[in-house]
N, C-alpha and C positions, 0 to 999 in steps of 0.2 A: 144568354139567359139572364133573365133576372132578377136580382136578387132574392125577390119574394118565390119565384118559381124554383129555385135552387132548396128557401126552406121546406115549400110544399113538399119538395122530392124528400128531405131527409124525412119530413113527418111520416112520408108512404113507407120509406123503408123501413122505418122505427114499425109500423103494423105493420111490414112483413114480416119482420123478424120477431114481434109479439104473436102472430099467427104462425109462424113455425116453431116455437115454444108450447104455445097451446094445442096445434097439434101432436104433436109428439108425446105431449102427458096425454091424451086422450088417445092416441094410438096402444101406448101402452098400458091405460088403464084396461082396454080392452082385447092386448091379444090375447090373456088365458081361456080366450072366451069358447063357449059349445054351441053347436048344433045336436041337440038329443045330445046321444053320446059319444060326437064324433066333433075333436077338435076343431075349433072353425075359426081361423085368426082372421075374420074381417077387415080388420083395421091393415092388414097389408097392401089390399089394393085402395085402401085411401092413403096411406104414403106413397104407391106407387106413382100416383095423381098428383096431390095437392105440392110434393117437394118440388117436383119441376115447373111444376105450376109457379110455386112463389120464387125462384131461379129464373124463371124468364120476366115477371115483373120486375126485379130486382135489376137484372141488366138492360131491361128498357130504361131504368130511369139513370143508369150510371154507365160507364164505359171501361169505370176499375173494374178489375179482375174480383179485388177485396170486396166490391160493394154489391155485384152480382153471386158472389159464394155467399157471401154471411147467412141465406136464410138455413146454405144446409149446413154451413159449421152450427149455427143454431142449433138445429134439428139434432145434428147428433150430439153435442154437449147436453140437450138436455135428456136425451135418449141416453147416455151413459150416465150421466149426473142420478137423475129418475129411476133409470132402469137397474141400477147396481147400488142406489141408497136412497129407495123412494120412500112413501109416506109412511113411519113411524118404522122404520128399518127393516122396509120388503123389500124384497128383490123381486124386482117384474120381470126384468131378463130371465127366461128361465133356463137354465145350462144345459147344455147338451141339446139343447130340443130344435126338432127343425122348423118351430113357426120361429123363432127366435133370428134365426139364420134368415130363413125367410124373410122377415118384416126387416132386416138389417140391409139386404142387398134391394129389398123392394122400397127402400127408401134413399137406399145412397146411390145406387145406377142409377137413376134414371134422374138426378139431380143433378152426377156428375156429367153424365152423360147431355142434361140440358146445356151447361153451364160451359161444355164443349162447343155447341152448336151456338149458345148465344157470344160468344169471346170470338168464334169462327167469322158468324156472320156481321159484327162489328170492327172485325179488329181490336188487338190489345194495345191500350194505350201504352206507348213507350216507355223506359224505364229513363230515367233521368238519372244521371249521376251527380249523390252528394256533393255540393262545396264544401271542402277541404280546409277551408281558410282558418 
């Protein structure tokens, strides 16, 4: 690959990884959200979607382990960062409650779960052992 092709790819990953920050504050600006009067956390099945979505871009364009997870370590740094000292000291996680739960495993299954399948169907690049010297 070539050198210019090598930058291309980190630019891509640089947006994915700004696209999994920015979903994640918009997931959680909206899970307190209703239907009438009946809790309705929307935004769970767009993390269900979009995290493995940006987990298999990610490992298309890399064969690290490190470079195919980072959208969803993204995702939940900013989910905890946001969600436990968001804007102006709210708390969007809300405790106890099961859209909270919900949006949590409907964001990280199915991320990890990609990032199984794409490491699988690749192969993990080898580890290399440190020189010592």
């Amino acid at each position: 690959m070539t050198s210019r092709g090598r930058v291309l790819d980190r630019v891509v990953i640089g947006f994915l990884l700004l696209d999994a920050v920015l979903l994640a504050v918009l997931e959680l600006l909206f899970l307190p959200s209703y239907l009438g009067d009946m809790p309705f956390p929307s935004t769970t099945a767009l993390a269900a979607v979009t995290t493995p979505l940006l987990v298999a871009q990610a490992g298309k364009l890399s064969r690290r382990r490190g470079v195919a997870a980072a959208p969803l370590v993204a995702w939940f740094v900013t989910v905890f960062v946001f969600g436990l000292a968001g804007p102006g000291g709210d708390v969007l996680l809300l405790a106890n409650d099961w859209r909270t739960y919900l949006f949590l495993a409907a964001g990280a299954i199915p991320g990890a779960l990609m990032l199984g399948i794409v490491q699988g169907r690749r192969g993990v690049e080898p580890v290399r052992p440190r020189d010592t010297r």
